[in-house]
TORSE-344884 format. One record per residue (C-alpha): x, y, z; residue in three letters. Coordinates in steps of 0.05 Angstrom, whole numbers, padded with zeros to 5 digits, always signed. Layout:
XYZala
...
This chain:
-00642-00352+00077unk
-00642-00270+00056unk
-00623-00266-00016unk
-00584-00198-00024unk
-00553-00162-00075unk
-00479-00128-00056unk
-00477-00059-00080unk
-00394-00026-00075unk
-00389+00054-00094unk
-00332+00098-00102unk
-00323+00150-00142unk
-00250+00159-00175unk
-00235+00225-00133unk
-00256+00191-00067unk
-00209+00133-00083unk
-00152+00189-00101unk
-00163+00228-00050unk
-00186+00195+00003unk
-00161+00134+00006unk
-00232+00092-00008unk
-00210+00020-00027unk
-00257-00026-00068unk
-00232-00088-00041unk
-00234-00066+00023unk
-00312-00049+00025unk
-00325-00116-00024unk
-00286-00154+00048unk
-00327-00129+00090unk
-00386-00137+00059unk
-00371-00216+00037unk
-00355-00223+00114unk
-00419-00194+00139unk
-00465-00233+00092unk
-00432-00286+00111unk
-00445-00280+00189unk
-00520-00259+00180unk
-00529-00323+00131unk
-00550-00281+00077unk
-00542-00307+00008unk
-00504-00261-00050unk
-00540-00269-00120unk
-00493-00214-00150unk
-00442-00153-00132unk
-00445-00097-00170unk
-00381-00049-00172unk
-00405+00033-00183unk
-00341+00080-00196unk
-00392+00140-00208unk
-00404+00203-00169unk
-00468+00180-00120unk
-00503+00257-00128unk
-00562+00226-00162unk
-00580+00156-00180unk
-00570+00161-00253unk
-00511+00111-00245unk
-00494+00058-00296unk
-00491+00002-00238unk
-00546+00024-00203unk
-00592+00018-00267unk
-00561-00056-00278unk
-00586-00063-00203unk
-00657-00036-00216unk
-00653-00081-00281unk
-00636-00140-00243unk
-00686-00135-00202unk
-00748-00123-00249unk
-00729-00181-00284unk
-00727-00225-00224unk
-00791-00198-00184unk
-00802-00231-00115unk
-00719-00266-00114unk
-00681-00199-00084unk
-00702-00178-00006unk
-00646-00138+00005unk
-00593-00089-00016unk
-00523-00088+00024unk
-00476-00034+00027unk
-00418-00008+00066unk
-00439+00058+00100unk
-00501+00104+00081unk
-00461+00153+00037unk
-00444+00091-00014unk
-00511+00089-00024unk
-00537+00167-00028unk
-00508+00236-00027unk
-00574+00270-00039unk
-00621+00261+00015unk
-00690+00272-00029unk
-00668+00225-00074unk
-00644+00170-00023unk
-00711+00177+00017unk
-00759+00168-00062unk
-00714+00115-00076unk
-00721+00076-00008unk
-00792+00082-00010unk
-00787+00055-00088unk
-00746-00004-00068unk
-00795-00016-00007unk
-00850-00020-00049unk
-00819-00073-00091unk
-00806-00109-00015unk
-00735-00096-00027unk
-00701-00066+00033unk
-00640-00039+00044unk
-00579-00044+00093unk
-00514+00000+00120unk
-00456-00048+00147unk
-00426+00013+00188unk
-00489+00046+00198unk
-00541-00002+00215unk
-00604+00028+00222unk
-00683-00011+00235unk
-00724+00040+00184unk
-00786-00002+00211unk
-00774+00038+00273unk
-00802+00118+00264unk
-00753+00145+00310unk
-00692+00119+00272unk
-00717+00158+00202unk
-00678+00219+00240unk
-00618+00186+00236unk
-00620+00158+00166unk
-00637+00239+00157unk
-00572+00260+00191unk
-00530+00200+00151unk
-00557+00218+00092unk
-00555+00294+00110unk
-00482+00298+00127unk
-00455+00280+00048unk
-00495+00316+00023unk
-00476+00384+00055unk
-00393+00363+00045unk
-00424+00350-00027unk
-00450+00423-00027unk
-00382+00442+00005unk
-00341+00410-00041unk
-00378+00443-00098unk
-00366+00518-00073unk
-00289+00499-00064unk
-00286+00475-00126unk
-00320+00531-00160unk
-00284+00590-00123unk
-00220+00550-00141unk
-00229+00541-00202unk
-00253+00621-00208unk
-00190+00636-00168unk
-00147+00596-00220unk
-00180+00626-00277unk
-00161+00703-00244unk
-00094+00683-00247unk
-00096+00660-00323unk
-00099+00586-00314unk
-00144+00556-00371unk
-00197+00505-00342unk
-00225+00464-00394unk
-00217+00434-00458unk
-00166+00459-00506unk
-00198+00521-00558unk
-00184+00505-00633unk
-00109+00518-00652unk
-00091+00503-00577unk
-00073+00437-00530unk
-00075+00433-00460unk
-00015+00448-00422unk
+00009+00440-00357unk
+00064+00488-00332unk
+00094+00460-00270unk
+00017+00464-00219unk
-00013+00511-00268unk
-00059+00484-00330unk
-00052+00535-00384unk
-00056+00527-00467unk
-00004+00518-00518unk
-00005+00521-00588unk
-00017+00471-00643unk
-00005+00453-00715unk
-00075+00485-00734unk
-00063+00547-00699unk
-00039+00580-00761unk
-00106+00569-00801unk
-00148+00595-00740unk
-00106+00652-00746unk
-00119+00659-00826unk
-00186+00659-00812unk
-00194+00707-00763unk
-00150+00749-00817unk
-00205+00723-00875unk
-00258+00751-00832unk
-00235+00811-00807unk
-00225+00828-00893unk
-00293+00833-00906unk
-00284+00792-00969unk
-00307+00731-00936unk
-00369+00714-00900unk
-00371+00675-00843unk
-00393+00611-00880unk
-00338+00613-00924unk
-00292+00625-00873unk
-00321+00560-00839unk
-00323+00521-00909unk
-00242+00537-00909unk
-00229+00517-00847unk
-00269+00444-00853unk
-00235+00435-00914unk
-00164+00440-00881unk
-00185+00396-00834unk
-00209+00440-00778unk
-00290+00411-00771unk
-00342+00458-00734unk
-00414+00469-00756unk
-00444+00526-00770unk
-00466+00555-00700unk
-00391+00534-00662unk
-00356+00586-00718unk
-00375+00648-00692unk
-00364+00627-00632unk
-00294+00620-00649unk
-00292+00698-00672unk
-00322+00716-00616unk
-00271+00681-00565unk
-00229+00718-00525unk
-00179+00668-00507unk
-00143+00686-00581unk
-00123+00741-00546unk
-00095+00711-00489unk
-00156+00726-00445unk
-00197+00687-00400unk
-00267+00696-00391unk
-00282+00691-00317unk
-00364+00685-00301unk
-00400+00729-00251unk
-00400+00687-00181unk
-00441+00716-00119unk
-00417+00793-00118unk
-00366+00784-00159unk
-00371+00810-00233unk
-00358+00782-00297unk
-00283+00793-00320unk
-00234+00771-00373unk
-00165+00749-00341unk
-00095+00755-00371unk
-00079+00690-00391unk
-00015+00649-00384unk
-00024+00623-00443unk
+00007+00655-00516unk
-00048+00702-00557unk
-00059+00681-00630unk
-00079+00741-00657unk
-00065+00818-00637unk
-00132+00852-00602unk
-00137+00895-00669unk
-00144+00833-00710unk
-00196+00807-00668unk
-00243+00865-00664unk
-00245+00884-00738unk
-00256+00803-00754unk
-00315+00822-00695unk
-00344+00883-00724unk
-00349+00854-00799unk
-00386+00795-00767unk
-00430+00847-00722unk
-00444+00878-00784unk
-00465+00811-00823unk
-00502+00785-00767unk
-00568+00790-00799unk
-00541+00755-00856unk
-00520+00694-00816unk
-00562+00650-00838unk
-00508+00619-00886unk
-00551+00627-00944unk
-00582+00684-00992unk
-00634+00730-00954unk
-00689+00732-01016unk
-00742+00768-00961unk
-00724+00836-01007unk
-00727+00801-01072unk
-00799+00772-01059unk
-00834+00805-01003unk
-00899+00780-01021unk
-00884+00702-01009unk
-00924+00675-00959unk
-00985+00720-00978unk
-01001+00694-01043unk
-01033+00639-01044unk
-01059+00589-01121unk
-01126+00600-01142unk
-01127+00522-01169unk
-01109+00498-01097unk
-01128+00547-01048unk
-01094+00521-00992unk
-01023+00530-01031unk
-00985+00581-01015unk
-00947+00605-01078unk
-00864+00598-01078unk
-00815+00637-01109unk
-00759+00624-01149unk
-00711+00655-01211unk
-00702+00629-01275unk
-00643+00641-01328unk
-00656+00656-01399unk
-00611+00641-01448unk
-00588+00696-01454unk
-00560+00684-01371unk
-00613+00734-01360unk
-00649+00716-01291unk
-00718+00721-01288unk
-00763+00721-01223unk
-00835+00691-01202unk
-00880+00672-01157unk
-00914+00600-01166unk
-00951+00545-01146unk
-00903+00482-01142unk
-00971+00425-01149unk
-01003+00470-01224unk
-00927+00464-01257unk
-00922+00532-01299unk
-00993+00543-01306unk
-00996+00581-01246unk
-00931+00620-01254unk
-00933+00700-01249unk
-00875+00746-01255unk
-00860+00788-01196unk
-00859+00851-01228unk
-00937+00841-01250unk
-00949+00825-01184unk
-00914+00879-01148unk
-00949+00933-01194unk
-01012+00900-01183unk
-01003+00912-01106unk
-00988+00980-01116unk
-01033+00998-01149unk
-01081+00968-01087unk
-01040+01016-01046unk
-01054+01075-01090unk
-01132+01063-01084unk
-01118+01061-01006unk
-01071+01123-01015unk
-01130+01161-01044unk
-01178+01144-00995unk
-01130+01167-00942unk
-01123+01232-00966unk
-01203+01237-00986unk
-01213+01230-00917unk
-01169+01282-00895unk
-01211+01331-00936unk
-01267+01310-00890unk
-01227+01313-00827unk
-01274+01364-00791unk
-01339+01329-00802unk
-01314+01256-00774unk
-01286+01301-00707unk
-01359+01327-00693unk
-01388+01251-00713unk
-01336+01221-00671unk
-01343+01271-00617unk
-01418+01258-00606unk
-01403+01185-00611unk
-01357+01200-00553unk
-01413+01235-00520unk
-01465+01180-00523unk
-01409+01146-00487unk
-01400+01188-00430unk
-01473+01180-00413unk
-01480+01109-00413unk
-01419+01111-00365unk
-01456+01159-00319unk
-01513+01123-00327unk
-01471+01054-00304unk
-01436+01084-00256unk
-01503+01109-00216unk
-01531+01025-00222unk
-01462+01008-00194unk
-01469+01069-00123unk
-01544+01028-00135unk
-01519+00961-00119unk
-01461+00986-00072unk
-01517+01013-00034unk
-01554+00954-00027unk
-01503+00911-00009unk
-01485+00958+00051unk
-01552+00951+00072unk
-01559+00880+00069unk
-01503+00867+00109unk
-01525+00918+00170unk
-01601+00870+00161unk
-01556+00801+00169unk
-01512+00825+00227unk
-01576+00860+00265unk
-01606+00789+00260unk
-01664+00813+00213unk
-01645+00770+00159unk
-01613+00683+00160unk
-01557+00661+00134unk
-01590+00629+00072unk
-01624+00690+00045unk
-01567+00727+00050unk
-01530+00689+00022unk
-01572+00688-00038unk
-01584+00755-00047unk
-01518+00777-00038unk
-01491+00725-00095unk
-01549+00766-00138unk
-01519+00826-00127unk
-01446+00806-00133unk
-01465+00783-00208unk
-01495+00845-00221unk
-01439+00884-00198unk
-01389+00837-00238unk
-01430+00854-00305unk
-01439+00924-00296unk
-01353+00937-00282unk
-01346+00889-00342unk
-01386+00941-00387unk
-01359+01001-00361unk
-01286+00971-00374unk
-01307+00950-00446unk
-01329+01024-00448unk
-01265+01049-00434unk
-01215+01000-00464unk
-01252+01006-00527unk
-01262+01094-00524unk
-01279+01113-00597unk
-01274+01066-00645unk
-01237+01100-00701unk
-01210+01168-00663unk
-01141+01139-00654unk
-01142+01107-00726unk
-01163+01177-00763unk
-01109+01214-00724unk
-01053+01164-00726unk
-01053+01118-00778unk
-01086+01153-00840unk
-01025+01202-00844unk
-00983+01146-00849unk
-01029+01115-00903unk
-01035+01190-00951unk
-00963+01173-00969unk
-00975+01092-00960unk
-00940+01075-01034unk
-00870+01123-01026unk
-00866+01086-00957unk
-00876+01013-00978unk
-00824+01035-01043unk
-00767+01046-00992unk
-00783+01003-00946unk
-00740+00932-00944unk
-00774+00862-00958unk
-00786+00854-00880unk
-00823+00904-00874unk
-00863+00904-00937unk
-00889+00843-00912unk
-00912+00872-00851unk
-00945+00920-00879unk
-00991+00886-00919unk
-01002+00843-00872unk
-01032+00885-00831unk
-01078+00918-00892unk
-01097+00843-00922unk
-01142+00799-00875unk
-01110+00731-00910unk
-01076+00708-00965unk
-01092+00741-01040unk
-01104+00704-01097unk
-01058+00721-01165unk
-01092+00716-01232unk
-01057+00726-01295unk
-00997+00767-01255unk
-01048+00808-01214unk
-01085+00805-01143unk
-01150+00792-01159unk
-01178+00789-01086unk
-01170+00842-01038unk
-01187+00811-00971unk
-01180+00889-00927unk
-01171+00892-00852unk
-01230+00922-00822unk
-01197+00980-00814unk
-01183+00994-00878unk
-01255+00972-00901unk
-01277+01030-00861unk
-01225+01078-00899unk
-01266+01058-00961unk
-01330+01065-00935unk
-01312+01134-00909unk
-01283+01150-00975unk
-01350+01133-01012unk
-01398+01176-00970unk
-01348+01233-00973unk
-01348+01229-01048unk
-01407+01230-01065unk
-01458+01288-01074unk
-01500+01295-01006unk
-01519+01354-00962unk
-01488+01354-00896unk
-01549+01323-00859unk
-01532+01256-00890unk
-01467+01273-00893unk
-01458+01273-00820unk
-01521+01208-00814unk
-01478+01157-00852unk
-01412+01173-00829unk
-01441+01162-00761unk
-01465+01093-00780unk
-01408+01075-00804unk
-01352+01097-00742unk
-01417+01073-00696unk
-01382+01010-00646unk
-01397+00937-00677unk
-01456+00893-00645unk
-01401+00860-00618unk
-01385+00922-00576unk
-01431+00934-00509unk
-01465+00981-00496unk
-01480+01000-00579unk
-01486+01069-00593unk
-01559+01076-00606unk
């Protein structure tokens, strides 16, 4: 005797709609079983949509049967489309259930899958639901778009609103906390407020939202009896007139809009300290010098608030007030300041050292460029040898992996040539202007950006001693500004002059080909 299990699908809109009747297919199904002599272990009743297999039933099914390997051979149903409407997943799911030596079975739609030519009709059974599924799913998008266009409200019920039905149309109408989401859109748009303490109100009248779902709410158009109708094929985006009664008057809504616009970079529901300490994250305790330091204030007696920068694991023993630390960094940025405008003075000679760096360049790239029309040649040549039959497949082969190699290496060097061009042209011209009036800059500029700009003139973290930086860990860049700085200062004729300078803007042994 066949031990099967019964398996009886229909989702609630195919019952509504269409008539599907579980008693009917759990008949038919006892009645068949009973004339093939098959034995039932269980039924199992799905009311779930059958577009994937991520059904509640169906995982009792595959439960079932894991924890009674070898007892199930087969799996009944009424007609293919009770058991898949997705043909990929039907076919991975038969060849699952096959593995286990599970097979299944259509009442309606008998089919022998043991048989190859009968895997073309299990395609067009399981083909056929799943293109009304795709149907289905275009009519009910372009009617619900079509019901949106004509102010009908598809969905759950906005904040201060219930859903409605007027007559065949399913619109809003308002509720009892309608009135506070109106106060708060008139709380926002006062600019006394911000958001978070709009939302703090609002929770504590009873009207619960985290943080990210309240501006959300200031931003939605449906306050103002609009609908917001997505983009579908060629059709644009567009907001509908609802049927539904506005809260709030458009004027409300976009002044409550533009003072959260204009707080957006303050939505973070808390106090932006970035301009208060701009140095946090780049200090780091000289007792644990993995730490980075904190920040924090503290009030005097007197109420008076007092700022620093600390290390959380040394207590107060590493604890430096900001403004010795900010001076100390200024007074970094004066000593690059200087060396920026030192070298300015000097502008002239690091052209002509930079120029003939450029110039040792250009012939090392000629000088490349000839070994490359070398090589080109000689692959030319040893292809016309292999095809006159002068030469076997082997050697050439061989000698034409050689030469691809060399090839390979001597584009890579001309490309790190060009990418790199000279080393410290650009910098000289660009950045040191920047750098001659580096401190007036960093003064103006906001927290953010103070931070970014020592990051890019510190290598890592500094180390604060007794409310000063007492390492200066410099870019490479602006190592070379103070190198430059020191031959230009000090007392040489030109000769050496123009000798160390060109040491120093020289390429890195890191760089190929080195200037020699």
């Amino acid at each position: 005797m066949t031990n099967v299990i019964h398996y009886i699908r229909v989702s609630t809109d195919e019952q509504a709609e269409k008539g599907y009747s579980l008693a009917h297919q759990e008949s038919v199904l006892s009645k068949y079983s009973e004339v093939k002599d098959f034995k039932v272990l269980r039924t199992f009743t799905e009311d779930y949509s059958a577009k994937t297999f991520e059904r509640p039933q169906w995982n009792k099914i595959l439960a079932f049967i894991k924890a009674n390997k070898g007892l199930v051979q087969k799996i009944v149903f009424l007609r293919w489309d009770r058991f898949s409407r997705n043909q990929l997943d039907a076919l991975t799911m038969i060849k699952y259930l096959d593995k286990l030596g599970i097979k299944v079975e259509s009442v309606e739609q008998p089919l022998d899958l043991s048989i190859p030519d009968n895997k073309m009709l299990l395609a067009l059974y399981l083909t056929a639901p799943e293109i009304e599924n795709d149907k289905n799913s275009i009519r009910t998008t372009e009617a619900s778009r079509r019901a949106k266009l004509e102010g009908c409200w598809m969905g759950t019920a906005p904040k201060g609103y219930n859903n409605f039905r007027d007559g065949k149309n399913s619109t809003l109408i308002r509720n009892e906390k309608a009135p506070l989401i109106i106060e708060s859109f008139e709380r926002m748009a006062s600019g006394a407020y911000s958001a978070d303490e709009v939302r703090k109100w609002l929770y504590s009248k009873g009207v619960k939202m985290t943080k990210n779902n309240f501006p959300i709410i200031i931003r939605n158009q449906v306050y103002i009896g609009k609908i917001h109708v997505k983009e579908y094929k060629d059709n644009p985006e567009v907001y509908a007139k609802g049927l539904h009664e506005p809260l709030i008057s458009e004027e409300l809504f976009y002044k409550a809009n533009d003072v959260l616009d204009g707080r957006r970079r303050n939505m973070k529901f808390g106090l932006d300290k970035t301009d208060l300490y701009p140095l946090k994250g780049l200090l780091k305790c000289p007792v644990h010098s993995q730490r980075s330091l904190t920040a924090y204030a503290s009030t005097g007696r007197s109420g008076s608030k007092h700022h620093y920068y600390l290390c959380p694991k040394c207590d107060k023993t590493q604890r430096h007030r900001i403004g010795d630390v900010h001076d100390s960094i200024e007074d970094i940025l004066k000593s690059i300041q200087f060396s920026a405008e030192s070298v300015k003075l000097y502008h002239s000679i690091l052209e002509k050292v930079m120029s003939r760096e450029e110039v040792n360049k250009a012939n090392d790239l000629s000088k490349l460029q000839k070994d490359i029309e070398r090589i080109q040649t000689r692959q030319t040549n040893l292809l016309n040898t292999f095809l006159d039959g002068e030469l076997g497949s082997k050697a050439y082969n061989e000698i034409k992996f050689k030469l691809d190699v060399e090839l390979v290496s001597l584009n890579d060097k001309v490309a790190n040539i060009k990418e790199n061009g000279s080393l410290f042209r650009s910098y000289v011209k660009k950045h040191i202007p920047m750098l001659e009036n580096l401190v007036s800059y960093y003064r103006s500029a906001n927290g953010t950006t103070k931070f970014k700009i020592l990051s890019c003139i510190f290598d890592e973290k500094l180390i604060v001693e007794n409310g000063r930086v007492a390492t200066t860990p410099f870019t490479e860049p602006i190592r070379v500004l103070f190198d430059l700085n020191e031959v230009l200062k000090e007392s040489k004729n030109k000769k050496e002059v123009d000798y160390d300078l060109f040491l120093i803007t020289a390429p890195s042994l890191g760089l190929e080909p080195r200037t020699p």
